[in-house]
Structures are given as C-alpha cells and as structure tokens.
C-alpha positions as CSV (number, residue, x, y, z in Angstrom):
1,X,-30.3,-49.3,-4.4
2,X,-33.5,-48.5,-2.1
3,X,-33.4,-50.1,1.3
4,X,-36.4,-50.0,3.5
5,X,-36.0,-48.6,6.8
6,X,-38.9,-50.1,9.4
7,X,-38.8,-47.6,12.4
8,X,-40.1,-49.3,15.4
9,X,-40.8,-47.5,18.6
10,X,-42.9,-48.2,22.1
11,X,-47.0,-46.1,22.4
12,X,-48.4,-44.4,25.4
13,X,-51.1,-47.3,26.0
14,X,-51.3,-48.1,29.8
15,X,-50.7,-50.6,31.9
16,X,-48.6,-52.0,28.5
17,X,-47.3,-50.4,25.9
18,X,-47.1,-51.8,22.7
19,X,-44.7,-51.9,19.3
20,X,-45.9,-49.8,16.5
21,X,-44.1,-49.5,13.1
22,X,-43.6,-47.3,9.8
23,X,-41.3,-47.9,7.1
24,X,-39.6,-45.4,4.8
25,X,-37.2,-45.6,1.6
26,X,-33.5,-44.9,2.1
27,X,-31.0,-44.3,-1.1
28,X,-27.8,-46.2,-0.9
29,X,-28.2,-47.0,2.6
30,X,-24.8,-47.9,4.2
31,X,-26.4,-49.9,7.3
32,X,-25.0,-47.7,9.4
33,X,-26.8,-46.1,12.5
34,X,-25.9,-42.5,12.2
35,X,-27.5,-42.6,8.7
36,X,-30.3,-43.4,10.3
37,X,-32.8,-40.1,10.2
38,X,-34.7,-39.0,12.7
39,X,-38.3,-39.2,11.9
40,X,-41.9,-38.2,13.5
41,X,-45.1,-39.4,13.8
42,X,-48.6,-38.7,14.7
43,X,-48.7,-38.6,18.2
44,X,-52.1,-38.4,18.6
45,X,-52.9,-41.5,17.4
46,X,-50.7,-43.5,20.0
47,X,-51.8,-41.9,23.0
48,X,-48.9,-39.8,23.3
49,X,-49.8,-36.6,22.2
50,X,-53.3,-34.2,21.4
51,X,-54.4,-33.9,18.2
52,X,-53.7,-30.2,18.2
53,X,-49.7,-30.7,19.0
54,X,-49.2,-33.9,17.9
55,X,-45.9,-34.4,16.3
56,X,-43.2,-36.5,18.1
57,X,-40.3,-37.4,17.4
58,X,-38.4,-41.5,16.5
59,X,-34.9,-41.1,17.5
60,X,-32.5,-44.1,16.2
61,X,-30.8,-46.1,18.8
62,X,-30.2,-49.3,17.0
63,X,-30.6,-51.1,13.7
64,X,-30.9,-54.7,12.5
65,X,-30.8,-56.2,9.4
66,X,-34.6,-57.8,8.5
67,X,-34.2,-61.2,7.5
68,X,-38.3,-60.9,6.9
69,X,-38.0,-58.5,3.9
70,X,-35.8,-57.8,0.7
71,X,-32.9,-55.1,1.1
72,X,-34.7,-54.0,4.9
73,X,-33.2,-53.1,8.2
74,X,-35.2,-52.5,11.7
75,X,-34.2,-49.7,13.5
76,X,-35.1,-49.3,17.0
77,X,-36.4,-45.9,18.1
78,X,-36.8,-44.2,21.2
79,X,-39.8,-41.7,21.5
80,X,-39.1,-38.0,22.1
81,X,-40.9,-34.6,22.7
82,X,-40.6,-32.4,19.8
83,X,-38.2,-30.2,21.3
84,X,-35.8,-33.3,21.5
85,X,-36.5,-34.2,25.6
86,X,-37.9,-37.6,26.5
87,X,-41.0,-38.9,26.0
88,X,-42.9,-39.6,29.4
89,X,-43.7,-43.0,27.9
90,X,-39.8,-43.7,26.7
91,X,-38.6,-46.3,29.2
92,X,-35.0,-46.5,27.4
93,X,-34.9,-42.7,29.3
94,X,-35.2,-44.8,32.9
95,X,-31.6,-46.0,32.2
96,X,-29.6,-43.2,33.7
97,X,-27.0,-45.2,35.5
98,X,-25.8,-47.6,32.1
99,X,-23.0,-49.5,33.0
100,X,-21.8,-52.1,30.2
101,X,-20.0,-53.6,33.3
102,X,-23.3,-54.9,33.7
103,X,-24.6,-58.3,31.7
104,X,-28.2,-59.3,31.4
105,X,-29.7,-62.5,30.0
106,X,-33.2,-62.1,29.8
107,X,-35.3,-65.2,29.6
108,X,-38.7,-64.1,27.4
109,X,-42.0,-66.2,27.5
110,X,-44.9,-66.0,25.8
111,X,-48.1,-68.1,25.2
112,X,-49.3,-68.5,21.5
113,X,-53.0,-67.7,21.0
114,X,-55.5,-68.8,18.7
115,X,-57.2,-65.8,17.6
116,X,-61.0,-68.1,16.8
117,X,-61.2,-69.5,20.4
118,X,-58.9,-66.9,21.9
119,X,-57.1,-69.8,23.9
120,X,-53.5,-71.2,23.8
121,X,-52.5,-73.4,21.0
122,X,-53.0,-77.1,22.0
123,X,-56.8,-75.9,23.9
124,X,-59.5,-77.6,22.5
125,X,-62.4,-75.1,21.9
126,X,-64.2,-76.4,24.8
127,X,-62.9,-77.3,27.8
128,X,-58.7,-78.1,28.8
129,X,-56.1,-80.3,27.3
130,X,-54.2,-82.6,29.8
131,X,-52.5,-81.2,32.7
132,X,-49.1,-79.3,32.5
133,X,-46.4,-81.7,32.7
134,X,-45.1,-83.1,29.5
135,X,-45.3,-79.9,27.6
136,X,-41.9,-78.7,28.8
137,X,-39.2,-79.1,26.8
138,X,-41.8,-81.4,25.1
139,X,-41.6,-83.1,22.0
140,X,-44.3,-84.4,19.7
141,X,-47.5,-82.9,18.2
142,X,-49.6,-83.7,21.2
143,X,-47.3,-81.9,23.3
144,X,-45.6,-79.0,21.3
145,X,-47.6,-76.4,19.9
146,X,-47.1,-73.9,17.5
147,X,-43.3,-75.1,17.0
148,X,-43.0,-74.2,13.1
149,X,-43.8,-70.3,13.8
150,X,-41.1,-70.4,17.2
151,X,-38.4,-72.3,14.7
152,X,-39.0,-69.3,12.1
153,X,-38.6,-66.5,14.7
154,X,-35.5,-68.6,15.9
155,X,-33.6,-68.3,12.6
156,X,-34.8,-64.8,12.1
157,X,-33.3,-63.6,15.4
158,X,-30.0,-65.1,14.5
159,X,-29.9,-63.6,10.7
160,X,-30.6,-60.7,12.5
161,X,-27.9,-60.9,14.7
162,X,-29.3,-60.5,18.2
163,X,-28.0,-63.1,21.0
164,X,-30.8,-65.1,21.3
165,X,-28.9,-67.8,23.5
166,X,-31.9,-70.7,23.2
167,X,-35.9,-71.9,22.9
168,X,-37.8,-74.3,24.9
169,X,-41.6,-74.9,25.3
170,X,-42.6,-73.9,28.3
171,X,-44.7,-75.9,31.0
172,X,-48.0,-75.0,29.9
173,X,-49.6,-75.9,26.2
174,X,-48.8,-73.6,23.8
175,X,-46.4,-71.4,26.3
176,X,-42.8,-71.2,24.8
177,X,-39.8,-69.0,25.8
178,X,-36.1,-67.8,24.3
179,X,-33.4,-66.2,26.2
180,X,-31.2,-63.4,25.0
181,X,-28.1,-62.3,26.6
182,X,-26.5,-59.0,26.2
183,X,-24.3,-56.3,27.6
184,X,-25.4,-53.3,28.8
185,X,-29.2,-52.0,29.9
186,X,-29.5,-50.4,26.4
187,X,-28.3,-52.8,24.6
188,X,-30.1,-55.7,26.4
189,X,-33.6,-53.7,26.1
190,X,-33.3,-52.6,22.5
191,X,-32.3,-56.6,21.6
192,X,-35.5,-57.9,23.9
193,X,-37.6,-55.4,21.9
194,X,-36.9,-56.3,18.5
195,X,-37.3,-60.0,19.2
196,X,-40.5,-59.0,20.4
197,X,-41.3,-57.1,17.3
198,X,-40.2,-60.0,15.1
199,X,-42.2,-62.9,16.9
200,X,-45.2,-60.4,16.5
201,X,-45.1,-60.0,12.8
202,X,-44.0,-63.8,11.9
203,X,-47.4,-64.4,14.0
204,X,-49.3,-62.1,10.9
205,X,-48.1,-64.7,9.1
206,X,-49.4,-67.8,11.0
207,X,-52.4,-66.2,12.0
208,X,-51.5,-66.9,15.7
209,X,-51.3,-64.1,18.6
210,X,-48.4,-63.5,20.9
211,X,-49.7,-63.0,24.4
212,X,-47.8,-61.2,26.7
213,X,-50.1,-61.1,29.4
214,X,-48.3,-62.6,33.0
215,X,-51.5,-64.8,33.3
216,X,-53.6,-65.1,30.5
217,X,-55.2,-68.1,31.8
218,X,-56.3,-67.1,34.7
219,X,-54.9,-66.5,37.9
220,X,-57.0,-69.5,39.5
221,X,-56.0,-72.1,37.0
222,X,-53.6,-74.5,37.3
223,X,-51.4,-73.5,34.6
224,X,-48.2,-71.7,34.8
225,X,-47.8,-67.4,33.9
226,X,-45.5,-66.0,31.9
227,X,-42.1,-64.7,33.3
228,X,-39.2,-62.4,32.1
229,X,-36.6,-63.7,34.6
230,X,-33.8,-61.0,34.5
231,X,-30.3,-63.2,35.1
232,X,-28.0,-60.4,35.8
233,X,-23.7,-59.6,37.3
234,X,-21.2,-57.3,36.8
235,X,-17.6,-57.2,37.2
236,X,-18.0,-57.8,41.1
237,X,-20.2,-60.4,41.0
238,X,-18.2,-62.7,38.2
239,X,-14.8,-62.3,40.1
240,X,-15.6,-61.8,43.3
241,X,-15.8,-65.2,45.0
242,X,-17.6,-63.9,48.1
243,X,-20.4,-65.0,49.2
244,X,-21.0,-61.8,51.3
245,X,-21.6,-59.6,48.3
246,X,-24.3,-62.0,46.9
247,X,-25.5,-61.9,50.1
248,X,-25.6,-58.0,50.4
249,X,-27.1,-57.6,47.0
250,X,-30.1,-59.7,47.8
251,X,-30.9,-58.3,50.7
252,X,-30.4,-54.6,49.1
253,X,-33.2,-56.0,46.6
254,X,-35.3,-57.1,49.6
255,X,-35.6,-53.4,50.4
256,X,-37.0,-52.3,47.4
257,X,-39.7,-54.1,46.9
258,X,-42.1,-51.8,45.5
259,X,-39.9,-50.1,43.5
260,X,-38.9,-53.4,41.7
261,X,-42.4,-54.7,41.3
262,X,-43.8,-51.2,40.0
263,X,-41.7,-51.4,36.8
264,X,-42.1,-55.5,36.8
265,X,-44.8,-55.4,34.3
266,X,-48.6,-55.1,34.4
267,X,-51.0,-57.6,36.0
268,X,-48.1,-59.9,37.7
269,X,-50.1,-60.2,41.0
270,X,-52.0,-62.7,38.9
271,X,-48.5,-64.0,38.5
272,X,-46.9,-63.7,41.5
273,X,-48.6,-66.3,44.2
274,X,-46.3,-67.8,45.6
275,X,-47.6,-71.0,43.3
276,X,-46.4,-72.4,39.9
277,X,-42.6,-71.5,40.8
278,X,-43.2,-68.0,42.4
279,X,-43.2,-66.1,45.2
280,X,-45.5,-63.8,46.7
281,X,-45.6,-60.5,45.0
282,X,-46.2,-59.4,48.6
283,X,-42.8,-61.5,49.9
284,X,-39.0,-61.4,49.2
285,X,-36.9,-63.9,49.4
286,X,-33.3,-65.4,48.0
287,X,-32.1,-69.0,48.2
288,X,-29.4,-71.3,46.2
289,X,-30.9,-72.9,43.3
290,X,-34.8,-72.4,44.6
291,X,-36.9,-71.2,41.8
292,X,-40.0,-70.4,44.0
293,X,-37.4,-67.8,45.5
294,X,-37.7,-64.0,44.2
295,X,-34.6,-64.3,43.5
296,X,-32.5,-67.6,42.7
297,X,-28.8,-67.9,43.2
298,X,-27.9,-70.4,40.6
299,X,-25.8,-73.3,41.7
300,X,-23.3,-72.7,39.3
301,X,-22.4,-69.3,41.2
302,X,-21.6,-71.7,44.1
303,X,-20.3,-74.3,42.3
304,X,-17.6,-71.6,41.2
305,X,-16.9,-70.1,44.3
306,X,-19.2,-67.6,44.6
307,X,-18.6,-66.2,40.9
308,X,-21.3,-65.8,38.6
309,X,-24.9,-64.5,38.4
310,X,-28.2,-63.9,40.0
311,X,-32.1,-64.3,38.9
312,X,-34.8,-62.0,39.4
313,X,-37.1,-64.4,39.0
314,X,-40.1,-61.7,39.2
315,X,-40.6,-59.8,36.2
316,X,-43.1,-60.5,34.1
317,X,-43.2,-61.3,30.2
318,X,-44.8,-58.1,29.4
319,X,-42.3,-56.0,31.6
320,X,-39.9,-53.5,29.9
321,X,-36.4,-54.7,29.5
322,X,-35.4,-51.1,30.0
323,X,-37.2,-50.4,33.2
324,X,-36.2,-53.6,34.4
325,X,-32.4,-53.7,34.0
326,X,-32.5,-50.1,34.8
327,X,-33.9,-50.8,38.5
328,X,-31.3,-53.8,38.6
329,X,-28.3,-52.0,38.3
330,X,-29.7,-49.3,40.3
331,X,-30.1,-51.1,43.6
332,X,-26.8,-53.5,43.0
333,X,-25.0,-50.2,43.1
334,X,-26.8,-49.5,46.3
335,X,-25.5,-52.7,47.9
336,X,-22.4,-52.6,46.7
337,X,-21.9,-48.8,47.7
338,X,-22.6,-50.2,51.1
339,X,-20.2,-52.7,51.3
C-alpha cells in the first residue's frame, strides 16, 4: 500500500513565519516516526537559503494521521542546515531546557477572513456589524460566523489525535479560538503547529482565510486582538500549595520583560494596550482571576490551596509555541532556583 507523507515545516519570512508543505509517497508505511525520512527542500525559495547553496534539510519530529486525505499522515519537521545543525529560523531549536515536568495549554485564536472584502466573517462590505458583545460563546447566524469550517477543523484535530481540549467564538465577529493541552515544550509546540496547518488548509476549502495577525482590525478599533494565552505548571506548581512560589514565579516573569515580549509574536503592541483584557506591553503585572493582568492566577489555583496553574496572558496568536513555552520554563526555573 502507498501512504502519503505531507512534510510540514516553518520558512524564514520575518516578523512571522509561515507553514509550507510537500508530500511524498511512502511503501508500506508502518506509521511510525523513525520511518519517517529525512528530506530537503529548496531553500532559496523560503527565504532560508541563496540560490547558489540552497539545499536544507526537513528533519521528522512528529507525525499524525490526516483525517483530510486517503492513507496520509502529517509529519512535523524541524528545519536544518545541510550539515545537520539548526536552522537560524528553527524555533523548536529555542527549547534547550525541555522538561516534560512542564504542562502547557495553549489557548489559539484566530479571526476568519473573507478574502473579497478582506474583513472578518460577519463585516458587511461597508461599514461595521453591531458592537462586540453577543458574539462570544454566541449562538445563532447573526452572531456566529464561519461555525461549519471551525466544527470541521474540530473533528479533524480529534481524528488526528492532538488534545484539542475545546472551541468557543470569540468576542469579536468572526474571531474563534481552541485550546490544546500538552506535555512537554516539544510536544505542546509541534501539536499547536499542526492544528495550525490543518485550520489553514480546511480554509482552501471554504474559501476563507485564517488571520493570525494580533490585531487585524486595527489597533484603534473597538474590537478585541487575538491572543495565545500560554496556561502553564510543573510538578511545583500542582503540588505545592504555597502561595510564595506563585508569588516568586510572577515576579521572576516581571523581570524579563523584554525577553518574554521579544519571542511573544509580531505586532502585539497593537495588541497589548492595556484595553480589551490586556495589559500594557510596556507594564507587568499578576493578580488572582484578573484577565487585564499579564499574567492571571486562576481562581481555581486558590480555590485548591495554591495548586494548579498560571496564564501568560500576553502572547500573541501568531507567536511560536516553541519560543513561547521555551522562555516559560526558562524563567520559572529562574524563580524557583531562587527559592
């Protein structure tokens, strides 16, 4: 039996980069990763290489089955020199201090564009629809947009098998989100970026776009960006029952602000305003249950004693889940070094 093998794997374009894919023909493919070939591509015609050297290399780091195709698998590269060193633009390289101690549940939103008026699903042509209110968590056609193509990319995610935990619309028209949870930087990245690369191509299929963009309305509108909120703890965290360690590891974040907000995701000034359930990008600040907080300490932690979580609420939908949880457990190890 042939199986098809889509390779996916990250460019070089700047301030994002973006998913790219080729697919090749396998013979009696047993699923598995380490049958899983490495492979090369053009370089050049990604930004991350010159045309007269341009050969780099797709190393396999995981694989999914496709629920989109017949007898197909995706397999999730990560972008190397040709003489088998990183890639400057391979982010899953950042994560040099992997701890599968670690969990992350990533909550991704997204706004769905119509590509003829190059506005959100539910926009008129001309002009605005009603203000942001109802559309969260909304239900009906004048309030939910674009619900048949999230529903699709729902099921496909879970035939897949990645941990997509949930969908809701989001507060503006035609702005949705999903939340995946996973163990392990790699593990969390690799699952955010093939959930990405499905909602993409399901969208072929619609003839809608997936913006990733932090504020693709504007930052002067009223409308709500687009978030990645990193919910994050290790083994510390959910056993600890102290609130002096949630209290060190906030204020460890609070002195790495640059560092954080570099790898954050492109544009999230526009973002970050300290409006629409924000903070400052400028600012840092950590409170129990407040979402306009950089980072939230969910009630439930409290609730059990000072057990649980915390959420970064500043990264932005287009960040890289590799960068991001790499930074995370990065400065928690910091804080708790110090304590």
């Amino acid at each position: 039996m042939k199986s098809k093998l889509e390779y996916i794997w990250l460019d070089g374009y700047k301030p994002t980069q973006t998913l790219r894919a080729k697919t090749r023909i396998a013979e009696n493919f047993s699923g598995k990763l380490e049958d899983c070939p490495v492979w090369s591509f053009d370089g050049s015609s990604t930004q991350q290489a010159e045309g007269g050297d341009s050969d780099c290399l797709l190393k396999p780091v995981a694989i999914y089955p496709d629920p989109t195709r017949n007898n197909a698998y995706v397999v999730m590269t990560e972008v190397l020199n040709a003489d088998g060193t990183p890639h400057a633009t391979n982010g899953r390289a950042t994560i040099t201090e992997e701890d599968e101690d670690f969990w992350f549940g990533f909550e991704q939103e997204y706004f769905l564009m119509d590509p003829q008026t190059n506005k959100p699903l539910g926009f008129p042509a001309d002009g605005y629809p009603a203000p942001q209110g109802p559309y969260y968590c909304g239900v009906g056609a004048d309030k939910a947009f674009g619900r048949e193509m999230v529903e699709e990319h729902f099921d496909v995610c879970l035939e897949a098998g990645l941990n997509v935990e949930g969908i809701n619309a989001e507060v503006a028209a035609g702005q949705w989100e999903y939340q995946i949870f996973a163990k392990g930087a790699h593990d969390a990245g690799d699952q955010i970026w093939v959930s990405r690369y499905f909602l993409e191509k399901i969208g072929e299929k619609y003839g809608v776009v997936v913006d990733w963009h932090p504020k693709p309305l504007g930052k002067e509108l009223d409308w709500n960006g687009s978030g990645m909120h990193a919910n994050f703890s290790n083994g510390l965290m959910r056993t600890c029952g102290d609130k002096k360690v949630f209290d060190a590891i906030c204020e460890e974040f609070g002195k790495h602000i640059q560092e954080h907000i570099d790898v954050y995701g492109a544009y999230n000034d526009q973002r970050l305003t300290g409006l629409h359930e924000t903070a400052a990008i400028t600012d840092f600040s950590y409170g129990v249950s407040d979402r306009g907080s950089s980072i939230r300490i969910p009630v439930g932690t409290v609730e059990d004693g000072w057990k649980g979580r915390l959420e970064d609420r500043r990264p932005a939908s287009n960040g890289d889940p590799y960068k991001i949880a790499a930074v995370i457990i990065k400065t928690t190890h910091k804080a708790v070094a110090a304590l």
